[in-house]
C-alpha positions in Angstrom: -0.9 21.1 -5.4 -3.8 18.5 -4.3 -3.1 15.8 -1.7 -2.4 11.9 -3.4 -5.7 9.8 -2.1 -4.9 6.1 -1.0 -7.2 3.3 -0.9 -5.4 0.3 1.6 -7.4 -2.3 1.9 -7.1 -4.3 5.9 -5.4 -1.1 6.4 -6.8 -0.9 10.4 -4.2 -3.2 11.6 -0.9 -4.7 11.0 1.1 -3.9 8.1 -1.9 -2.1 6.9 -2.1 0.3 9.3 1.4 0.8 9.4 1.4 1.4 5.2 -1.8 3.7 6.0 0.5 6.1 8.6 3.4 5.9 6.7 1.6 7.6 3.8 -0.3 9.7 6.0 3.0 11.0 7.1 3.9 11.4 3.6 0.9 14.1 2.9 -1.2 11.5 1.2 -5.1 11.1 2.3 -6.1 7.9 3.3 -9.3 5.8 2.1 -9.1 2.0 3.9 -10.9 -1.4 4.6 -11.7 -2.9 7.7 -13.4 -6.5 8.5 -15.2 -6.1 10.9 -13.4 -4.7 14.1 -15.0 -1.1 13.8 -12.7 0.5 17.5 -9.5 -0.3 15.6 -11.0 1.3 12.6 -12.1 4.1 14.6 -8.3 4.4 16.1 -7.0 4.6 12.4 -8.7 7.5 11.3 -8.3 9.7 14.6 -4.7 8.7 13.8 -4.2 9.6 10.6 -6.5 12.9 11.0 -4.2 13.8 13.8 -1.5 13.8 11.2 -3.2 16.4 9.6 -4.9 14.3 6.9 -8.1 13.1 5.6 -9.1 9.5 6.5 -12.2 7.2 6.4 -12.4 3.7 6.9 -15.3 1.4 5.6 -16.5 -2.3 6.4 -15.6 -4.8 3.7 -14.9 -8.4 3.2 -12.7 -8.4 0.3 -13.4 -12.3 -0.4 -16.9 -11.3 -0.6 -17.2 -9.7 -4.2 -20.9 -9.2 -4.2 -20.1 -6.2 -1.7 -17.9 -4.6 -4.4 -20.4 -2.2 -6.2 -21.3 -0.8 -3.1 -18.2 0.0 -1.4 -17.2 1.4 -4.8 -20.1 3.9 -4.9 -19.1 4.6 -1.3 -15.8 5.6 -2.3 -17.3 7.6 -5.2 -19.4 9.6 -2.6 -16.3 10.0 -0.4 -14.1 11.2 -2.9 -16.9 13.8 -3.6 -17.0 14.9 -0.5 -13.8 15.5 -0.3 -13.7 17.8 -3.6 -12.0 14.8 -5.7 -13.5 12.4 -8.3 -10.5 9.7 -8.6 -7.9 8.2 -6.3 -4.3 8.0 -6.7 -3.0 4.7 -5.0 -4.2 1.3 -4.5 -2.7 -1.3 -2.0 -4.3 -4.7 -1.5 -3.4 -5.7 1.3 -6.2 -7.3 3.2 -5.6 -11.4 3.8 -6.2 -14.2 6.1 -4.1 -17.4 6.7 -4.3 -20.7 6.7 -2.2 -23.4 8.6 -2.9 -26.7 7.2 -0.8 -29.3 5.4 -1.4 -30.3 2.0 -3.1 -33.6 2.5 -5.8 -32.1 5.0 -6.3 -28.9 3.4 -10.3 -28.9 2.5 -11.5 -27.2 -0.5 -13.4 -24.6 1.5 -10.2 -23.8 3.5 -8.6 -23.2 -0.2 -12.0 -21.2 -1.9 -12.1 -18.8 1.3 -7.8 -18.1 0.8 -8.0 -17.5 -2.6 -11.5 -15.9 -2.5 -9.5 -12.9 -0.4 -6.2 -13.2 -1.9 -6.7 -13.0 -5.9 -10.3 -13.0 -6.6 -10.9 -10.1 -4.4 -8.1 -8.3 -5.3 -8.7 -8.9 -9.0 -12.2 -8.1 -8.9 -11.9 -4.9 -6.2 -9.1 -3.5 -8.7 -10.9 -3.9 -11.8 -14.0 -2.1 -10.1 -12.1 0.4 -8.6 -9.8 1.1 -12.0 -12.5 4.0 -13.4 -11.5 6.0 -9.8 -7.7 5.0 -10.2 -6.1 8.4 -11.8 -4.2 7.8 -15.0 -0.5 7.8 -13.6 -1.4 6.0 -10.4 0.3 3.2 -8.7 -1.1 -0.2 -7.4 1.0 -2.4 -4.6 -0.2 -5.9 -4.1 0.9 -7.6 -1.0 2.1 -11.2 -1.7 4.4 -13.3 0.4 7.6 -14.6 1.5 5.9 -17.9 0.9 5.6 -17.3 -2.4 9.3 -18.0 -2.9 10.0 -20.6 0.0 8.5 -23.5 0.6 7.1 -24.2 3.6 4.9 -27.1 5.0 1.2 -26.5 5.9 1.7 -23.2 3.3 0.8 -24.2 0.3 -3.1 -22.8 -0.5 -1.5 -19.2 0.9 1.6 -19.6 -1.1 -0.3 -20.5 -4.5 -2.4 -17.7 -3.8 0.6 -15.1 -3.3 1.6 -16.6 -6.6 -1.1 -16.1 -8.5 -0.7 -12.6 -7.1 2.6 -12.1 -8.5 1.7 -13.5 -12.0 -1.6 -11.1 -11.6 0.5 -8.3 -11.1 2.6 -8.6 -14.3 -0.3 -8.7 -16.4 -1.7 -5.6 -14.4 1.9 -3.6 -15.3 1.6 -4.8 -18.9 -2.4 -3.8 -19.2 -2.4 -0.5 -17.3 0.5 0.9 -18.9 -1.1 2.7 -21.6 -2.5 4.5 -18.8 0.6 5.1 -17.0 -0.2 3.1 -14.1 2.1 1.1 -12.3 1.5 -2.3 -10.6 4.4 -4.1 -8.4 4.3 -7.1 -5.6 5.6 -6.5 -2.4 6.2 -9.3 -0.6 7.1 -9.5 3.2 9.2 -11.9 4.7 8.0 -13.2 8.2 6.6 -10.3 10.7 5.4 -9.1 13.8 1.9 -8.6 13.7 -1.6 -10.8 14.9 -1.6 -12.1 11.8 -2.2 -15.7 11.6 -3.1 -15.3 15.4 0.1 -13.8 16.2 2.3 -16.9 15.9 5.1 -14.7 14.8 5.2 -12.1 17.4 4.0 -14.3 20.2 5.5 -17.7 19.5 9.1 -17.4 21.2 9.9 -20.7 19.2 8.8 -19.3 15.4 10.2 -15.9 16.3 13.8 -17.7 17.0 13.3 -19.9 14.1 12.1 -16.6 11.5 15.6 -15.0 13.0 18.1 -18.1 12.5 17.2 -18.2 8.6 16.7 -14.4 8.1 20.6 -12.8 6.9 19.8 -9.2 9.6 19.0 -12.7 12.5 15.9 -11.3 13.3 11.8 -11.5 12.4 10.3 -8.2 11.2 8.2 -5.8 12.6 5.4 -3.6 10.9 7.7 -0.5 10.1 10.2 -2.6 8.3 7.4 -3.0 5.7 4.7 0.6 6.0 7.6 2.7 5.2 8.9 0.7 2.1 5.6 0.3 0.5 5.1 4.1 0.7 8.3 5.2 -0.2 7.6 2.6 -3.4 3.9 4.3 -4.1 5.8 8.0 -4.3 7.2 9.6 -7.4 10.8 8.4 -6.5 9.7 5.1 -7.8 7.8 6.4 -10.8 10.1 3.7 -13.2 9.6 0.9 -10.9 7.0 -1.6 -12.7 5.9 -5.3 -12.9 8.6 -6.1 -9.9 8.4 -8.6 -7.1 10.5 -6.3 -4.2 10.8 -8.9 -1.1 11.2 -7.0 2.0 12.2 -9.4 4.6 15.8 -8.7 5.9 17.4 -11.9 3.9 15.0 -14.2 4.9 16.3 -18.2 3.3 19.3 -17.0 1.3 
């Protein structure tokens, strides 16, 4: 029986990463996206090959769409290489944040958000959906913000929402093919993203625990080993589902 291939895209750190070993573990081969810090990248793959898998990371800046063709044809040549034409899994999962309220928020601020969040992942999966096997599985990362309102949130939220909508419409279109598309949207966690603020801010930590029902913020492996356990076979009848994973976060 031949190995599952994953693409994760911003799969050299944080939840990524964590998603990325998780499947590793799991006996799937891993494909992922880095921006632009190549020693972390570098750490992935000696991780995931000391798991006894395949790995390779390449650079991308998924809100950069003119890069697609060529990181597709680099994944073409990589699956190749590896005796395989198609892929099995797709998580996109790369993002960046913004902290900025309403009011102030520029319209470059809210281009480069949603340039990462939805048009790159729309535009990445629709280049990538020749590779994706018939049967395959796609998990796009959205938000707990998506679902609670916070101030100085609101280009990242409405981002994450049009990922959830964009997701529906992927489960609806690719079923014909057998391909299933669900959200999975983390609550608060413990990671540099968004400069750390959650796992280095004693003050937003203790505030993510006092409205979170399990009274504490999340960390990385509450999240890798949920979105791989959703990608496997287990889950085959899951579809077109928003699954928030954040420990009863503003019940």
């Amino acid at each position: 029986m031949t190995n599952k291939i994953a693409i994760v895209t911003g799969g050299s750190r944080g939840l990524g990463r964590n998603t990325a070993v998780n499947l590793a573990r799991r006996g799937v081969d891993i494909l992922f996206t880095y921006r632009a810090n190549q020693k972390e990248a570098e750490s992935l793959t000696r991780e995931l090959e000391a798991l006894g898998r395949k790995a390779a990371g390449f650079r991308l800046d998924t809100g950069d769409t003119r890069a697609f063709d060529g990181f597709v044809a680099e994944i073409r040549n990589t699956l190749q290489s590896w005796g395989r034409d198609r892929f099995d899994y797709l998580v996109n999962n790369a993002g960046n944040s913004l902290h900025a309220g309403f009011s102030e928020t520029t319209e470059a601020q809210f281009d480069e958000i949603f340039n990462v969040h939805v048009k790159g992942a729309y535009f990445l999966t629709q280049k990538l959906l020749p590779l994706i096997n018939d049967g395959g599985r796609i998990v796009n990362i959205s938000s707990g913000l998506a679902r609670v309102s916070l101030p100085g949130s609101s280009a990242y939220g409405a981002a994450k929402g049009a990922v959830e909508v964009l997701t529906r419409y992927l489960a609806k279109e690719l079923g014909p093919r057998g391909i299933t598309a669900n959200t999975v949207a983390p609550g608060a966690i413990q990671t540099d993203f968004s400069g750390g603020m959650v796992r280095d801010n004693p003050e937003v930590n203790k505030m993510v625990a006092g409205f979170t029902a399990l009274g504490r913020a999340g960390v990385p492996d509450d999240v890798g080993p949920m979105i791989a356990a959703l990608l496997s076979d287990e889950n085959r009848w899951v579809n077109g589902q928003r699954i928030e994973v954040a420990g009863g976060m503003a019940l």
